[in-house]
mmCIF file of the C-alpha atoms, coordinates in Angstrom:
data_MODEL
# 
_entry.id   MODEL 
# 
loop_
_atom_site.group_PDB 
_atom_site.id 
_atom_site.type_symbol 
_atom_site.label_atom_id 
_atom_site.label_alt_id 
_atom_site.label_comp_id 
_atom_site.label_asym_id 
_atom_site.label_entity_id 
_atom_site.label_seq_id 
_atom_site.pdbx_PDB_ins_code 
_atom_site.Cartn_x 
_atom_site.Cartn_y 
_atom_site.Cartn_z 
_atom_site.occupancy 
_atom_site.B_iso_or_equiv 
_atom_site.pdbx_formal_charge 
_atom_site.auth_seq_id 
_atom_site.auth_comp_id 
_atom_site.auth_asym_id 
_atom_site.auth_atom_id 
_atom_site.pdbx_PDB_model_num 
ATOM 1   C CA . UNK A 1 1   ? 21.956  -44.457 -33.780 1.00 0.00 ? 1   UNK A CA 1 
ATOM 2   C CA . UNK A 1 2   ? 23.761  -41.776 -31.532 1.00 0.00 ? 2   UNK A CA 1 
ATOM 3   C CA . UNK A 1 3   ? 24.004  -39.362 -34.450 1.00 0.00 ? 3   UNK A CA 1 
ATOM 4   C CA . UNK A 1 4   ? 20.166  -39.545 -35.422 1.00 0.00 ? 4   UNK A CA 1 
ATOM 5   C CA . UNK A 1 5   ? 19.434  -38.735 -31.763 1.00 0.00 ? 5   UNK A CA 1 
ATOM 6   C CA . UNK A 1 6   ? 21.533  -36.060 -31.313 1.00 0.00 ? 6   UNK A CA 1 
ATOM 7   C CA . UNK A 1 7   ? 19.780  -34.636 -34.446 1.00 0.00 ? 7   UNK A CA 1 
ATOM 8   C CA . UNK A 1 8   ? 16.441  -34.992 -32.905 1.00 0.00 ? 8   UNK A CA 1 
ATOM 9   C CA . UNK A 1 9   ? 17.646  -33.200 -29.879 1.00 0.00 ? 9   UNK A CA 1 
ATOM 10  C CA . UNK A 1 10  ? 18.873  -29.982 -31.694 1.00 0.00 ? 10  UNK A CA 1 
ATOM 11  C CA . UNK A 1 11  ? 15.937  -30.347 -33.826 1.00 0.00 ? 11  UNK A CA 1 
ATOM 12  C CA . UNK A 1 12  ? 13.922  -29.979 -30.492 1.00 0.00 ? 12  UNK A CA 1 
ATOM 13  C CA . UNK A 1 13  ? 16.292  -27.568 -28.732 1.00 0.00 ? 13  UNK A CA 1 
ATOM 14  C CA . UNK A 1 14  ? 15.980  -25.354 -31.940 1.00 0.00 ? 14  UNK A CA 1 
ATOM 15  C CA . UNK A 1 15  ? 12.004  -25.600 -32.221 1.00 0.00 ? 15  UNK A CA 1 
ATOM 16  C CA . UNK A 1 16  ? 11.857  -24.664 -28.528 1.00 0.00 ? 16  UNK A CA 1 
ATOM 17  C CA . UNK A 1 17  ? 14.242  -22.073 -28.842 1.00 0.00 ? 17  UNK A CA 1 
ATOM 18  C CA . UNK A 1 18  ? 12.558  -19.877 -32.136 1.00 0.00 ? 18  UNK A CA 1 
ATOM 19  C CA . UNK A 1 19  ? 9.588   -20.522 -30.876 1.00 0.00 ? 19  UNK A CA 1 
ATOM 20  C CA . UNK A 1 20  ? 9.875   -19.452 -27.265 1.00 0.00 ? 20  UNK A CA 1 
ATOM 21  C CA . UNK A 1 21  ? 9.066   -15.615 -27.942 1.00 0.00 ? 21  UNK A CA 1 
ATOM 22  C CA . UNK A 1 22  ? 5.560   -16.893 -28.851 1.00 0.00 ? 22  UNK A CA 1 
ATOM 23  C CA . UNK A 1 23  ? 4.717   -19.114 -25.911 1.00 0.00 ? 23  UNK A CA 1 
ATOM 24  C CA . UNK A 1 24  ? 6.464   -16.702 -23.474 1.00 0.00 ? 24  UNK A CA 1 
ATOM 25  C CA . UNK A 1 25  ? 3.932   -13.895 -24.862 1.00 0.00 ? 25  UNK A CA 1 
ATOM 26  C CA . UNK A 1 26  ? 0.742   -16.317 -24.324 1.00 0.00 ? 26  UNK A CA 1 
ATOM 27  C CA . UNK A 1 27  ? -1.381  -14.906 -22.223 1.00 0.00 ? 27  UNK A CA 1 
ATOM 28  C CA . UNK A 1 28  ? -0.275  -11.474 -21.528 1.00 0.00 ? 28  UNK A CA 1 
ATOM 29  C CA . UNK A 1 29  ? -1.006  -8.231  -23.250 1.00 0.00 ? 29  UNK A CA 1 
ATOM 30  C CA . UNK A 1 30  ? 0.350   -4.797  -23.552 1.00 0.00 ? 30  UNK A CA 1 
ATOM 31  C CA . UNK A 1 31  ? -1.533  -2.152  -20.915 1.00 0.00 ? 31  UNK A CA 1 
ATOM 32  C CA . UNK A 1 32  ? -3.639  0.025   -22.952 1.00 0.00 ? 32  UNK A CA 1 
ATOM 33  C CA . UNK A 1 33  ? -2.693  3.698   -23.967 1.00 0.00 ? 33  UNK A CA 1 
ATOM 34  C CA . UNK A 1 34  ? -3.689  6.376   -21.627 1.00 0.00 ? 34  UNK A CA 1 
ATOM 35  C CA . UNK A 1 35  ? -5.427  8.851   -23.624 1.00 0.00 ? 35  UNK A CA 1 
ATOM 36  C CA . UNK A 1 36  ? -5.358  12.603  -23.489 1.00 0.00 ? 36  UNK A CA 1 
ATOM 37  C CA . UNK A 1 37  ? -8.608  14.169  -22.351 1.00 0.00 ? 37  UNK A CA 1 
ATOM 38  C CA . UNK A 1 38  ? -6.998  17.832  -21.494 1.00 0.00 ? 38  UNK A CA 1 
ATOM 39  C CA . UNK A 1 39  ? -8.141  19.711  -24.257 1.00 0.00 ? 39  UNK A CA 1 
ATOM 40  C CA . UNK A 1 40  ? -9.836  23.345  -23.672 1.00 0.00 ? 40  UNK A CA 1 
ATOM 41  C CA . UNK A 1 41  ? -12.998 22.624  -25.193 1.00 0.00 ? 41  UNK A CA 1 
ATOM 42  C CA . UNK A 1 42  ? -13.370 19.779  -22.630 1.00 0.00 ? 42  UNK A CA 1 
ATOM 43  C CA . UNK A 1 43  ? -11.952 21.574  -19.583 1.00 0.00 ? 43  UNK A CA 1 
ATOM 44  C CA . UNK A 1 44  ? -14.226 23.925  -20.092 1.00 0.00 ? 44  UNK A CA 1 
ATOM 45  C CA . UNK A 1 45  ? -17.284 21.575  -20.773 1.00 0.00 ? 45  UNK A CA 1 
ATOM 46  C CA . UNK A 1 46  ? -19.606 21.782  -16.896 1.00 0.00 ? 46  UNK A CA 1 
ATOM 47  C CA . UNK A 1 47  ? -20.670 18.258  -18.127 1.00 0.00 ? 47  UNK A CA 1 
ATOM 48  C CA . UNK A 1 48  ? -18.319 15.956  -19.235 1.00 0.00 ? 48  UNK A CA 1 
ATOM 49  C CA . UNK A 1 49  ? -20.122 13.553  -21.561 1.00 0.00 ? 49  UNK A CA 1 
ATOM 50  C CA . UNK A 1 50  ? -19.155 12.490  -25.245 1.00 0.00 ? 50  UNK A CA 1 
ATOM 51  C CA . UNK A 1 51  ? -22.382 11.749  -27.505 1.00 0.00 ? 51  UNK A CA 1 
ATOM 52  C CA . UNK A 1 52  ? -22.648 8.018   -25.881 1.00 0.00 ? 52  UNK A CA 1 
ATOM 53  C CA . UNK A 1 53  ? -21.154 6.848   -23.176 1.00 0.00 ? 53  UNK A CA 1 
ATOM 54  C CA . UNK A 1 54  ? -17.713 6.033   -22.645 1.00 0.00 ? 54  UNK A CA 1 
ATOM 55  C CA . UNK A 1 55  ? -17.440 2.548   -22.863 1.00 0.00 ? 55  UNK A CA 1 
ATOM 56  C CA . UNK A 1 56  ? -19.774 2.925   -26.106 1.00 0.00 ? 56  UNK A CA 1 
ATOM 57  C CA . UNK A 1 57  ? -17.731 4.885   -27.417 1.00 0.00 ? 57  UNK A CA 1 
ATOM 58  C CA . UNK A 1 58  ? -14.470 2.870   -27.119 1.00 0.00 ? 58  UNK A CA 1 
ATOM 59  C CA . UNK A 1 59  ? -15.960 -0.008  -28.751 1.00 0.00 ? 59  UNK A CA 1 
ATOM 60  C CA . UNK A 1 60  ? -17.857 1.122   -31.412 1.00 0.00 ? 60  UNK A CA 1 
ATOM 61  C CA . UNK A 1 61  ? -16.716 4.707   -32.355 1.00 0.00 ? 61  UNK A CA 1 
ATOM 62  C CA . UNK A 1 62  ? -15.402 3.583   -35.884 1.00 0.00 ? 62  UNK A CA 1 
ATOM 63  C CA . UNK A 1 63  ? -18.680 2.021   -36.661 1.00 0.00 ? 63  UNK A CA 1 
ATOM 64  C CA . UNK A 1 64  ? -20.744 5.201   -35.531 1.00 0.00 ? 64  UNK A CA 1 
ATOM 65  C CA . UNK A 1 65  ? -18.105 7.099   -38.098 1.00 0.00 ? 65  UNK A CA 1 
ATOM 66  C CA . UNK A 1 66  ? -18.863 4.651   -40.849 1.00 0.00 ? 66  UNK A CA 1 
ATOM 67  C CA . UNK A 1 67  ? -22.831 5.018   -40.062 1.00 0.00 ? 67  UNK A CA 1 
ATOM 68  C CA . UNK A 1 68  ? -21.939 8.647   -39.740 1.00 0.00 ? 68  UNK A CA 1 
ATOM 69  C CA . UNK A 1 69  ? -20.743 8.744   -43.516 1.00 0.00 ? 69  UNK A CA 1 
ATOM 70  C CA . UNK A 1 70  ? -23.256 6.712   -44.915 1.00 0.00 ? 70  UNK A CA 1 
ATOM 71  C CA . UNK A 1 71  ? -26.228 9.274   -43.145 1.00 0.00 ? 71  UNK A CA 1 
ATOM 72  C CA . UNK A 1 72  ? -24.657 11.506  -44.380 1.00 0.00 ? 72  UNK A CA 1 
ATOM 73  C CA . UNK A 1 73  ? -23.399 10.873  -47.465 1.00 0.00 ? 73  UNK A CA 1 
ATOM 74  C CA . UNK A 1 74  ? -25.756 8.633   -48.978 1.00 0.00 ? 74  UNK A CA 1 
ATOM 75  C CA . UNK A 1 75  ? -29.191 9.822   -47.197 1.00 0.00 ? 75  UNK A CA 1 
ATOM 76  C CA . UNK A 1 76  ? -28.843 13.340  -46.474 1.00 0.00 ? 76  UNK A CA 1 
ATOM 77  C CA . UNK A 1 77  ? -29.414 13.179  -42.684 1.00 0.00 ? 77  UNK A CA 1 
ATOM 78  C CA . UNK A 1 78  ? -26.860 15.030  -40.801 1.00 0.00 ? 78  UNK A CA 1 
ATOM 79  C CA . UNK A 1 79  ? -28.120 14.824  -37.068 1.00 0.00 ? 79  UNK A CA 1 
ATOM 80  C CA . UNK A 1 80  ? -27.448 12.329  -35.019 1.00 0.00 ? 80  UNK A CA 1 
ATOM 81  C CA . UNK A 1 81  ? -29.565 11.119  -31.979 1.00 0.00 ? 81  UNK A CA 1 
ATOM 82  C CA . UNK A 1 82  ? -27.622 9.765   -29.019 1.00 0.00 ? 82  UNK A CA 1 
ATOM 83  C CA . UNK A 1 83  ? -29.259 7.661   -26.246 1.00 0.00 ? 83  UNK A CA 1 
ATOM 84  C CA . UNK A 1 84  ? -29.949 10.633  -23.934 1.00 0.00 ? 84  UNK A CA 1 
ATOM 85  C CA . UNK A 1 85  ? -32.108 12.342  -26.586 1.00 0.00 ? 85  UNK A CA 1 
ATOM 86  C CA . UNK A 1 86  ? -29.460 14.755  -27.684 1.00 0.00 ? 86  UNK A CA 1 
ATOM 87  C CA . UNK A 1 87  ? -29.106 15.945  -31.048 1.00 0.00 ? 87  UNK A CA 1 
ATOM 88  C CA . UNK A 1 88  ? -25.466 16.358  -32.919 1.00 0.00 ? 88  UNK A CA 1 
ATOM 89  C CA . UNK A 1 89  ? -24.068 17.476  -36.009 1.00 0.00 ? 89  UNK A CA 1 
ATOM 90  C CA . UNK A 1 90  ? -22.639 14.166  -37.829 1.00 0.00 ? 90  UNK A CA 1 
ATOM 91  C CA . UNK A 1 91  ? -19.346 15.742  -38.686 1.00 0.00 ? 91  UNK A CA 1 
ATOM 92  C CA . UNK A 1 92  ? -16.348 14.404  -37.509 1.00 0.00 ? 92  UNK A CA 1 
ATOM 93  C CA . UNK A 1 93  ? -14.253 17.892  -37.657 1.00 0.00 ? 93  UNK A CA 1 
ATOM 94  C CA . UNK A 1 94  ? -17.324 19.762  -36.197 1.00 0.00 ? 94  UNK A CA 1 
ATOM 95  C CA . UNK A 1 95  ? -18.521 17.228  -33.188 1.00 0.00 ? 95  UNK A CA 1 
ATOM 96  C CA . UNK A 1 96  ? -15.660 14.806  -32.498 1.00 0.00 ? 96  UNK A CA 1 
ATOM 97  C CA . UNK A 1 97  ? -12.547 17.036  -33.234 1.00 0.00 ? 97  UNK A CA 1 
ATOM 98  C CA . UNK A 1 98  ? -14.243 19.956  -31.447 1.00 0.00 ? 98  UNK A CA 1 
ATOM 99  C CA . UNK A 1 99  ? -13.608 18.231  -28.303 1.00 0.00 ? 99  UNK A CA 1 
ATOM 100 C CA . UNK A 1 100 ? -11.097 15.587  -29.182 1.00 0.00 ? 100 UNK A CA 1 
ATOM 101 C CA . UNK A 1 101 ? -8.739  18.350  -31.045 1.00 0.00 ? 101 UNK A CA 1 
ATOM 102 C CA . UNK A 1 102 ? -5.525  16.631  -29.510 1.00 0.00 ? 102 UNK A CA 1 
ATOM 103 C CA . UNK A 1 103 ? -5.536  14.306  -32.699 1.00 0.00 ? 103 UNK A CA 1 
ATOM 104 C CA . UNK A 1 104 ? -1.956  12.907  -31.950 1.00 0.00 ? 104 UNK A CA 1 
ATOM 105 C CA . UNK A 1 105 ? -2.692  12.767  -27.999 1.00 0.00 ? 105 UNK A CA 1 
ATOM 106 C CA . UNK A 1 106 ? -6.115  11.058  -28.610 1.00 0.00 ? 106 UNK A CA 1 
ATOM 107 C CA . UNK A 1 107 ? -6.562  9.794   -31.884 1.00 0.00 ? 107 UNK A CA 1 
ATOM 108 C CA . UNK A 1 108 ? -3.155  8.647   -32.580 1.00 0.00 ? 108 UNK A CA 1 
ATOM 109 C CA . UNK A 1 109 ? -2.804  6.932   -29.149 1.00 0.00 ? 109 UNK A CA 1 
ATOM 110 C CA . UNK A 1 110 ? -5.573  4.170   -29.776 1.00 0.00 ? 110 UNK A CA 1 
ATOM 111 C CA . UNK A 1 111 ? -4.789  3.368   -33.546 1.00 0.00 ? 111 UNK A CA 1 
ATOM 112 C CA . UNK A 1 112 ? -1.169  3.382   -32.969 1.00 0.00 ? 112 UNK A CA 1 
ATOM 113 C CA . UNK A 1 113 ? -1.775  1.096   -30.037 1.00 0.00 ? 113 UNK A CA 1 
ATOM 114 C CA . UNK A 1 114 ? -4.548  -1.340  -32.006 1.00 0.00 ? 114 UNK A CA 1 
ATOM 115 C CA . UNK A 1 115 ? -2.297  -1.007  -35.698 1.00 0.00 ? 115 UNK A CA 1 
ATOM 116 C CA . UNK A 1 116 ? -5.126  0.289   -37.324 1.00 0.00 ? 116 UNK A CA 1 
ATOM 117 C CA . UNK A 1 117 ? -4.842  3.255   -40.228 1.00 0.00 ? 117 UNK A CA 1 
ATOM 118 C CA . UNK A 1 118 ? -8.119  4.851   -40.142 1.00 0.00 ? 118 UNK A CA 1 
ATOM 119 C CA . UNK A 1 119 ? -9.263  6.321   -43.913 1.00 0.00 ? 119 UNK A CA 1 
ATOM 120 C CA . UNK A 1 120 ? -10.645 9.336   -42.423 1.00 0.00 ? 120 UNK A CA 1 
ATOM 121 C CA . UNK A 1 121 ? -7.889  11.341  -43.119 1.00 0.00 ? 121 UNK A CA 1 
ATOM 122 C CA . UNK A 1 122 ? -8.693  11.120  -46.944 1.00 0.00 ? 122 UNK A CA 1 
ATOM 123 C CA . UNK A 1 123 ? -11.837 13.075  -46.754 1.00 0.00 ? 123 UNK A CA 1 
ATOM 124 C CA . UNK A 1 124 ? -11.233 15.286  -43.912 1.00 0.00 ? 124 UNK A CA 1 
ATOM 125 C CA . UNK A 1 125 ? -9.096  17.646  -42.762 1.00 0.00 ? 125 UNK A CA 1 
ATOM 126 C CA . UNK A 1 126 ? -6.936  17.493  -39.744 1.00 0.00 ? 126 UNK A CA 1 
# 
């Protein structure tokens, strides 16, 4: 009777103890990257402003991209219409990485961060 205790008590210290990286991590997160807005094109910009808004554009960039492609790609249209009645080219090299040209600083950053591998690199060049 001692014996089969014991094992039930190592069996639980053991559980508690390969498991304990997971249930000391509940709850928290990692701080978000700081990314790298010092580029010249930007510096240099007298307004500030991407094609949306900043918060749009943090949570739905890659799904403007893939819209992007398919305009582009599959319809023909290559100008894009932001909220603010602005036109833009719908070129990732020619609008995005005009201003955003610190790939590794700003790019990089965020995916690296998230653990996401973009495809965009296939088509385009950095």
């Amino acid at each position: 009777m001692n014996i089969s205790r014991n094992i039930i008590i190592g069996i639980a210290v053991l559980v508690i103890l390969f498991t304990y990286p997971f249930w000391d991590g509940l709850g928290k997160s990692a701080a978000a990257p700081e990314v790298n807005l010092d580029t010249p094109v930007i510096q240099g910009l007298a307004d500030k402003k991407c094609i949306e808004d900043v918060e749009f554009m943090r949570a739905n960039h890659m799904q403007l991209l893939s819209d992007w492609k398919v305009s582009v790609v599959r319809e023909g249209n290559r100008i894009y219409v932001s909220e603010s009645g602005m036109e833009y080219a719908m070129s990732l090299q020619n609008t995005c990485l005009e201003c955003h040209s610190n790939k590794e600083e700003f790019c990089e950053a965020c995916h690296v961060f998230a653990d996401v591998t973009p495809n965009c690199w296939t088509c385009h060049v950095e």
